[in-house]
N, C-alpha and C positions, 0 to 999 in steps of 0.2 A: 966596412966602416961602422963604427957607433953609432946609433942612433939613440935620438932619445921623444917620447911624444910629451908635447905641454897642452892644456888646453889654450885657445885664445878665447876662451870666454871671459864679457865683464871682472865679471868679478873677479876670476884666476886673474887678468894682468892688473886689477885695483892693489891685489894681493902679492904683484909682484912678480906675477910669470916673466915679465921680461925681462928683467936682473939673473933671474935663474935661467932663460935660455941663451942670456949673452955669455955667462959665467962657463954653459955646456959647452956654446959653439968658441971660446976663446979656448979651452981644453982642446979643439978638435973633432968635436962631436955631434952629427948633424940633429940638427930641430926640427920635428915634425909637428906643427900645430893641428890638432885635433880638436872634434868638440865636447865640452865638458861630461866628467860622468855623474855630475850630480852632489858631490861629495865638498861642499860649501866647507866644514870646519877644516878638510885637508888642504884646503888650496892655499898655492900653489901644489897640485900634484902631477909628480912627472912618474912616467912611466918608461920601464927600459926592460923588452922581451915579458911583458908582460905583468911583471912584477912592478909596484906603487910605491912610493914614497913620500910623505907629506905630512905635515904643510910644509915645504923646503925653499931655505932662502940662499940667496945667491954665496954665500960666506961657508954654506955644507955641500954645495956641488963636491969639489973634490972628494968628500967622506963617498959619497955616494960614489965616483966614476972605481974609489977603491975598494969599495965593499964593506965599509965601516962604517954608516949610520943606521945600527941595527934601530935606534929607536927611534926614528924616522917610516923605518921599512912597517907596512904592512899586508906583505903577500902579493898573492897572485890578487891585482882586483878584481875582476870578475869572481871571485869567489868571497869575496868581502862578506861579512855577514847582509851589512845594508844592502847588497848589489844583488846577491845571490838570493835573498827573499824577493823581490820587488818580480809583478807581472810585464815586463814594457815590453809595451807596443807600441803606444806613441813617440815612445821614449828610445825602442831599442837600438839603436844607431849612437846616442850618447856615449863618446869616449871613447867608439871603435872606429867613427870617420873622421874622415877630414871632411870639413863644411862644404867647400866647394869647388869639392871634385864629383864630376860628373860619372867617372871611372867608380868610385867608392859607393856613389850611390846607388848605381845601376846591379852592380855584382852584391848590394844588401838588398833585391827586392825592389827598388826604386823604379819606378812608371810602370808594374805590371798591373798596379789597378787604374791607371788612368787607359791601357792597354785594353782591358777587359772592356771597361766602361765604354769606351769608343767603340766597343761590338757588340754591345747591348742597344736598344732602345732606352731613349732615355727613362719612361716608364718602369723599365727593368731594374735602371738603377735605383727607383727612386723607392722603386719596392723593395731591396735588398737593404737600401740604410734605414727606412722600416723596419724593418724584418731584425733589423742590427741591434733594435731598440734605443741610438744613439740619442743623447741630447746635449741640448744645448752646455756646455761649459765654464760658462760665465756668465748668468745669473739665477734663471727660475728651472732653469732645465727643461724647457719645450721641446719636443722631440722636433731633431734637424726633419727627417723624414717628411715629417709633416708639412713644415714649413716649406721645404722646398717644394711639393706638391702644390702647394697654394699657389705658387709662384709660375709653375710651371702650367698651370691651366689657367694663368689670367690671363685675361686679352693684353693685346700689345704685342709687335712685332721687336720692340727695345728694350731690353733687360738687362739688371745688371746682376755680381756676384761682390758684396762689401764684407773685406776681412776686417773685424773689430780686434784690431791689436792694441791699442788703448790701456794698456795696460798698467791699473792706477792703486787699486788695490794694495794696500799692507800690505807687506809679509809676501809679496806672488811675484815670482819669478819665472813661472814656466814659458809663459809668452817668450820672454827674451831670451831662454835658453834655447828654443826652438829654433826661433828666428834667426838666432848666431850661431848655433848645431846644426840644424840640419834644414835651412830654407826651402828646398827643392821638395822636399813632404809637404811644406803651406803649401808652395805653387801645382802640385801635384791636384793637390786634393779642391784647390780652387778650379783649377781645370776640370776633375771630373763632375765638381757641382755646377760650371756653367752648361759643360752638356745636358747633363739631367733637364737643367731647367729652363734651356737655349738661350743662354747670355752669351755677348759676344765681348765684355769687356769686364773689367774687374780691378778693385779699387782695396789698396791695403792701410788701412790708415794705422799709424805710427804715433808712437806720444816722440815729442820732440828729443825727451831724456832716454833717448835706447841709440844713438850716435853709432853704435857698433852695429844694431841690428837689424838699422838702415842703410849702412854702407853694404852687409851681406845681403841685404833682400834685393839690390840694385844690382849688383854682379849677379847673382842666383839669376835675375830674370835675360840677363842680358846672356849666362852660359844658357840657358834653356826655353827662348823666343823659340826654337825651330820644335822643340818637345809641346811645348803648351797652341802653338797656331794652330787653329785660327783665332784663338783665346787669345786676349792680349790683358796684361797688367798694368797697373799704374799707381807706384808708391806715391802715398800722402802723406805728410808729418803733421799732426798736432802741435799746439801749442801749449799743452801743461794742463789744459781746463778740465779738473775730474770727473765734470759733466758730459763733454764728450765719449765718455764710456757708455754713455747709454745712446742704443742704438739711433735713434732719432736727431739726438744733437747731435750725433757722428754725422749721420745724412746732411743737418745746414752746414758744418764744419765745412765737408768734401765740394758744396757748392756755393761756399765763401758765402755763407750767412753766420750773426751771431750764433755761438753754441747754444741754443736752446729746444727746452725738448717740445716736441711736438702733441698736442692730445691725440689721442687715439679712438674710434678710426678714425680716417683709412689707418690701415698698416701698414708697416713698411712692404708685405710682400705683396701686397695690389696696388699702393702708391706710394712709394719709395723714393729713391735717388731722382731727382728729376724729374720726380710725382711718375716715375715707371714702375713696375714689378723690381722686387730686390731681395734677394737672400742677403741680411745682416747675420752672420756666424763668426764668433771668434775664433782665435789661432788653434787653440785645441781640439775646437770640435770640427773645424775643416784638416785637418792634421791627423787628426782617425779616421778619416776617410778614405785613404788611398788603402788600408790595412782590408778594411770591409770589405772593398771595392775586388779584392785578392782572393783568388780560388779558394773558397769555405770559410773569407772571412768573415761573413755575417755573420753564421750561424755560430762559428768562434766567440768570435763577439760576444752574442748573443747570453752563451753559457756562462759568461763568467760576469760576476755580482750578485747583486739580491733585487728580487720583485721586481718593480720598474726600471728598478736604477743600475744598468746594465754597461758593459764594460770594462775601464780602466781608469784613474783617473788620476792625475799627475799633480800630486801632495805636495804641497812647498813648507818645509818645515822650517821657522823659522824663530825671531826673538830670542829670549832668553832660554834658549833650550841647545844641549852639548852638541849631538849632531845634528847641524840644519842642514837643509842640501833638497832637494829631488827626492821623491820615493812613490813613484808610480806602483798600483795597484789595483786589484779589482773591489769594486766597490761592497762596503761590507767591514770591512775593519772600523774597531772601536777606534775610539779616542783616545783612550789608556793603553792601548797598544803602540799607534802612534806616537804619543807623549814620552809613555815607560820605556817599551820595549826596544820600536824602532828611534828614535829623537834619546835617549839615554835622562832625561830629569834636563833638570836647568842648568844650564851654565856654571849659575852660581852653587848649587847643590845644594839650594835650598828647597822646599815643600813648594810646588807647583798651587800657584793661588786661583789661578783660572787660566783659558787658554780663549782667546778671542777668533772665528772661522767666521771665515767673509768677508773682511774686509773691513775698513776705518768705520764701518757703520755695523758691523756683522755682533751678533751676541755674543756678548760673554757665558766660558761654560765651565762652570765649578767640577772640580775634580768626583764630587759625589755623581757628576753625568757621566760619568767617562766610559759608562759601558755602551754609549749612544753609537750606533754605528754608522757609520760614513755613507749615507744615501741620503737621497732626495728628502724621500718620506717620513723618514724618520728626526731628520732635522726639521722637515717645515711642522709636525707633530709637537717636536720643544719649542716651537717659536724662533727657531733658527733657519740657517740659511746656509748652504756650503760654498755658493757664490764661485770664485773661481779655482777653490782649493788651498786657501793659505793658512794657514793654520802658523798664531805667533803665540807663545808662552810669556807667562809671567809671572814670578814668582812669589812669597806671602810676603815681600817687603814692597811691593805694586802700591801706589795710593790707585785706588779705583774711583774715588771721588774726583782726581784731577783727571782719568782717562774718560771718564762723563762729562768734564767741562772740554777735553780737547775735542770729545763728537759733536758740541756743539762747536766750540770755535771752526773746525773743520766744516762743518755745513755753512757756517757761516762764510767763510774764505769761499769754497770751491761752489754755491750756490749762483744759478745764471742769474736768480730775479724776477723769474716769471712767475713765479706761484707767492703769495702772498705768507701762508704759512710758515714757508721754508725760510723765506726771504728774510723775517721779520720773525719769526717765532727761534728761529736757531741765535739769534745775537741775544733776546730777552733770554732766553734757556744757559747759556753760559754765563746771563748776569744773578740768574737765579744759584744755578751751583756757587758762585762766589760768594751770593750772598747767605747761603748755604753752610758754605766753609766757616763762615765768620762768624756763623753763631745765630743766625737769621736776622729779621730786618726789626729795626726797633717801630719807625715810623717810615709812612708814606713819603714817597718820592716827593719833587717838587712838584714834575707833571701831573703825577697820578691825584696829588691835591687840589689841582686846578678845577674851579665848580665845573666848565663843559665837559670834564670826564665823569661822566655822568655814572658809568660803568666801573669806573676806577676804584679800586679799592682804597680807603679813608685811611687806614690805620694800618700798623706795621702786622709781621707774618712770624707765624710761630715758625719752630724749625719742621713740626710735621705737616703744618699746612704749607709752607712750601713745598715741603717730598709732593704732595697731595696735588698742589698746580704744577709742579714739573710733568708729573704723570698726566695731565691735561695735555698740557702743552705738546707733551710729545704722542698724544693723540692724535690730537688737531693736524699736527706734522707728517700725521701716520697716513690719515685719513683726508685731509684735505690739498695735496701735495703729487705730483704727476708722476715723475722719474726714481731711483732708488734712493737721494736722496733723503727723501721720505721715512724711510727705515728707521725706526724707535731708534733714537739716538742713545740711549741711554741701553738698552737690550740686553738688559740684568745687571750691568755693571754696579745699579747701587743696590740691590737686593742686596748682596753679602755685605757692604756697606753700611745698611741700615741695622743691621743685625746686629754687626758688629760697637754696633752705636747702644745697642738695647732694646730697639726697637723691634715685637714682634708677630711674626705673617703667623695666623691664628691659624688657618683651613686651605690645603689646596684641594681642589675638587679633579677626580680623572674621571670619566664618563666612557663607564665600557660597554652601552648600546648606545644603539640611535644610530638615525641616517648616515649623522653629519657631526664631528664633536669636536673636542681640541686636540684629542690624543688621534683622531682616525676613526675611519668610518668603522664598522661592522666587518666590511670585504677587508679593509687594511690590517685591522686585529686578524682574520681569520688568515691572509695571506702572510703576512708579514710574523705569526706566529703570535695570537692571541696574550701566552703566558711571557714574553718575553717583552711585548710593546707595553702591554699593560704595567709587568715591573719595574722597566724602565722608568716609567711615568711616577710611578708609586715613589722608586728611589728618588729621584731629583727632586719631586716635590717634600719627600720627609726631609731632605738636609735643611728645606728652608721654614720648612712648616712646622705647626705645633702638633699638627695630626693629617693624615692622608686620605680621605673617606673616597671608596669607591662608588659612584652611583652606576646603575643599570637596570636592566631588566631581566627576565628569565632567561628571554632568548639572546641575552648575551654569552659569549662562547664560554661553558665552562670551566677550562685550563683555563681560566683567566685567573682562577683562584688556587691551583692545583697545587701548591707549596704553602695555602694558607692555613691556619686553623679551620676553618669552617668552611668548605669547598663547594662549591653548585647550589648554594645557597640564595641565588641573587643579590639584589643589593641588600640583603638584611646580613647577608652572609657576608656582602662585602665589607657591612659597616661593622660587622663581631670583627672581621680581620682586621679591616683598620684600630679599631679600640685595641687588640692586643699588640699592633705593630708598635701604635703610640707610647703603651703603655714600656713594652721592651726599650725602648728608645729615648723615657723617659720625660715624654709631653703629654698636655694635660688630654686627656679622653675626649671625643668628637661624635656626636652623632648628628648626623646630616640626613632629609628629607629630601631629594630633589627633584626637578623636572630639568628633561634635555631638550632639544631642538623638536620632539617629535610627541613628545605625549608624558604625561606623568607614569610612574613607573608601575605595576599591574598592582603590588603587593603594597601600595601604599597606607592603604585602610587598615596593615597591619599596626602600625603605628600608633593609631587609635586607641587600642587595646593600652592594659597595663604595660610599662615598660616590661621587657625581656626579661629575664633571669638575668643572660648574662651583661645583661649593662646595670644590675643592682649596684647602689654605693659607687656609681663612677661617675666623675665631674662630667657635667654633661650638655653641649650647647648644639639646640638644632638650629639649623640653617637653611633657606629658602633663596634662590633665585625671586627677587622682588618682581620680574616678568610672571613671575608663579604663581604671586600672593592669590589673585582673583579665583583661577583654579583651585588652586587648592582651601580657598575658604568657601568653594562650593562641595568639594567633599567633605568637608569637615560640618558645612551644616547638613547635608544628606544623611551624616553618623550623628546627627543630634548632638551636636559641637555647635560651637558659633565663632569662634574667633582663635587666628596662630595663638593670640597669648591665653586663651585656656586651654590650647594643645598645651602649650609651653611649661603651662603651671603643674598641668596633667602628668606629665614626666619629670618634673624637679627643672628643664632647661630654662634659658635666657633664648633667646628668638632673633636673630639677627641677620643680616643678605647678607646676598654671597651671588656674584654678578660670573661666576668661576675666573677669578679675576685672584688670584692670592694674595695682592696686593689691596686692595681693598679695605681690608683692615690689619694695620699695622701698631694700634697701644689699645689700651684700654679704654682709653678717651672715644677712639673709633667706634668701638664697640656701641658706647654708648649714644653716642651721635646719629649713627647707623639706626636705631633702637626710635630714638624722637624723631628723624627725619621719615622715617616709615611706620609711623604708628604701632612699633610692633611692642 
């Protein structure tokens, strides 16, 4: 008899799978619902003997049962281009089972790590997802390993295991593809983490909008009570609150208190669910763990990514971009691979304007980052965040000023209320953009004129002193605020914005020694590949900057400059490279003095001296970290100097801060501002 497989995933029946499996089976021809392979732009795609077709509607079935919709057909899937690059293993079951069948998942692999696990000490195991390097998958990436240790040597005879399925995030779909793919891997893998860390019960919290991957996780548990016992589960459903994604309001959630987040400490792994021990882990990262758990998974594992950031990780490509879908991999591909290569360009097939990773609050990241590669490190280095993996496109016809007012309206809607900043500073922040849009504010509010605001600003806002209090604001948001909302709401979106407005970012600073910096420590340059972190850094700040200045010290690594004119130079060398990068690129010349976290830089005093040969006749502005000025007006009178502005004069510069903050100074007005507010 015929057969034909469809997925029953979301989106394949949004898409219309079931019109095309009514249309097969009124042909005659049986349906086999399977779980999705990933492949979002084809769906509906059916499969028959292995070969794909799609996206297909119920009107070309016949083409298909006759052999005539060659341009429908696209091969054998499994050899797809998408399919055939991609590393799964969280993933690898996609598209080749059926959800839930117990038979399908046992003959892929299925319970031989909760198998193992059960013949280890739990200690064993906890060493082995260690050893995995696994982390966390939805948000900061704390290694699981860790966590579960804490857990398991707290006191308390009552422990719990909380899957954070909450899945709230833009653009991310893996959660829900798992959970309607292949549930019996969540349940797996929760089972082997209550051994490890002896819970005897376990709690999967659900957003209320996954209907389908709630009905599957409720059969899953009910085919596999005698596989998971003495482990028992117990599905939760949310109710929409984007706050419950963070682990703490998940915890009042589950124990019927408002969603709000908790301060920290206690943690949830020594006072958790019912003030007991508690591993919170999302879908993904308890879902790699039946894999680890499997004879030479760890050290599998292990090998495949870069530096810390170890594994696989399950890509959700999505927005305006041709191929969205699934595309699991090991950690380490670019963006512009993902973008270009795998994702095909936009939809529209216009010029890719920025691509936002992390979620409704996660940074925007201009096409000139795109060689940034897909880790931890390297994103939390650009002020980004990979969060649970989502990655949405959009292309140069994007207003990015209105996706800056929706991060605020969005914090504003999905905020619990407890923090004062978030509460109150996310509604002012989208009245700021609006007021922004319109051309800024001529005059004071009604309130803000009222005599008891004493604080309140009198008179109306230019358009750059508003940029100037939004970047306050979302300070304050940053810094005074508990849970992820907090997250710069803005997170570059108006940088290319303001640019494009005229407005522009003078100096970004990258600091290639020191303990502690923006771009990474010392170990991180050196691990991570000194010449490679360092150019990265250099690239994404020239698209926005007027000049790039490298600060450092000698015993900063010298590949750092190894492509540059003037190589192992320190930062004198780093600053000739910068003036000639500038200069290629056609922005005005930079020379920069600075101090990092750790000490002014050895060769400072050369500065002193006549300027260089090679910075004769170039437009020339030094700049100082204003944390600096004291130091360094103590070298300067130790050289029989007395003040930055007779360095300043000494070399032909202008003298202006620089907090390494790029934004900082955005016109010339700034400049000069900068200039009176610091005596410089």
């Amino acid at each position: 008899m015929n057969a034909v497989r469809i997925s029953d995933d979301a989106l394949a029946l949004a898409c219309g799978a079931n019109a095309v499996a009514a249309a097969f089976e009124a042909a005659g021809w049986t349906v086999e619902w399977v779980s999705s392979w990933g492949m979002h732009w084809l769906e509906p795609l059916v499969e028959v003997n292995g070969i794909g077709w799609g996206p297909m509607t119920a009107d070309r079935v016949g083409e298909v049962i006759e052999g005539r919709a060659d341009d429908l057909c696209i091969g054998p899937i499994a050899a797809h281009p998408f399919i055939a690059r991609q590393q799964r293993l969280t993933f690898a079951r996609a598209g080749r089972t059926r959800p839930l069948s117990l038979e399908d998942y046992a003959a892929t692999g299925g319970w031989q790590g909760l198998e193992r696990a059960r013949s280890l000490d739990p200690a064993q195991v906890i060493a082995e997802v260690i050893a995995s390097g696994l982390r966390g998958r939805g948000g900061a990436g704390f290694p699981a390993g860790i966590k579960w240790q804490t857990v398991a040597i707290a006191p308390g005879g009552e422990k719990y295991v909380v899957c954070n399925a909450d899945e709230g995030d833009s653009g991310t779909f893996a959660d829900r593809m798992l959970m309607e793919g292949d549930p019996l891997q969540l349940l797996e893998g929760m089972a082997i983490c209550a051994h490890a860390v002896g819970a005897g019960h376990g709690y999967i919290y659900v957003r209320s909008e996954y209907p389908h991957a709630i009905a599957k996780l409720k059969s899953a548990l009910a085919l596999a009570e005698s596989r998971l016992a003495p482990f028992t589960v117990e599905v939760r459903v949310g109710a929409g609150a984007y706050v419950c994604g963070e682990e703490t309001a998940l915890l009042n959630s589950i124990e019927g208190k408002r969603g709000e987040v908790r301060a920290k400490p206690p943690l949830p792994a020594l006072e958790g669910l019912f003030g007991k021990p508690t591993v919170v882990n999302n879908v993904l990262t308890l879902a790699a763990v039946p894999h680890i758990l499997s004879p030479g998974g760890a050290e599998f594992y292990a090998r495949l990514g870069i530096d810390r950031s170890k594994g696989t990780m399950p890509i959700q490509l999505a927005g305006n971009v041709r191929h969205g879908g699934l595309y699991e991999t090991a950690f380490g591909i670019t963006l512009g691979d993902l973008v270009g290569r795998i994702g095909g360009g936009t939809a529209s097939g216009r010029p890719v304007k920025a691509v936002q990773v992390g979620g409704p609050l996660g940074a925007y990241i201009h096409p000139s980052q795109f060689d940034l590669p897909f880790d931890y490190e390297a994103f939390a280095a650009a002020n980004a965040l990979i969060g649970h993996g989502g990655v949405v496109v959009f292309d140069d016809n994007t207003d990015m000023a209105a996706l800056a007012r929706f991060a605020f309206e969005f914090c504003a809607a999905e905020s619990c209320g407890k923090c004062t900043p978030c509460r109150i500073g996310s509604t002012r922040g989208a009245e700021l953009i609006d007021r922004l849009r319109a051309g800024g504010k001529a005059q004071a509010d009604a309130v803000e004129a009222l005599p008891q605001m004493h604080n309140a600003r009198k008179a109306g806002r230019s358009r750059e002193e508003s940029l100037n209090l939004i970047e306050d604001l979302c300070e304050v948001m940053q810094l005074g605020s508990l849970c992820a909302l907090r997250v710069h709401p803005l997170s570059g979106a108006l940088c290319p914005e303001a640019l494009a407005r005229g407005f522009r970012v003078i100096l970004g600073a990258v600091l290639a020694g020191g303990q502690s910096t923006r771009f990474g420590s010392d170990k991180a340059l050196a691990t991570l590949g000194g010449e490679t972190l360092l150019q990265r850094a250099v690239d994404r700040l020239s698209a926005w900057c007027d000049a790039v200045v490298v600060l450092g010290r000698e015993q900063a690594p010298a590949p750092c400059l190894a492509d540059w004119p003037r190589p192992g130079m320190g930062p004198l060398g780093g600053i000739a490279a910068a003036l000639h990068h500038a200069q290629g690129e056609g922005f005005a010349a930079v020379l920069t003095c600075g101090v990092d976290s750790v000490g002014l830089p050895e060769d400072l005093p050369a500065l002193l001296s006549p300027a260089p040969a090679y910075l004769a006749d170039q437009p020339v502005i030094a700049l100082w970290p204003v944390s600096a000025v004291p130091a360094i007006e103590a070298i300067l009178a130790g050289n029989g100097k007395h003040s930055l502005r007779a360095l300043a004069e000494r070399v032909g510069a202008r003298a202006v801060r620089l907090d390494h903050n790029p934004a900082n100074i955005n016109t010339p007005e700034d400049l000069a501002q900068a200039e009176k507010r610091h005596g410089l």
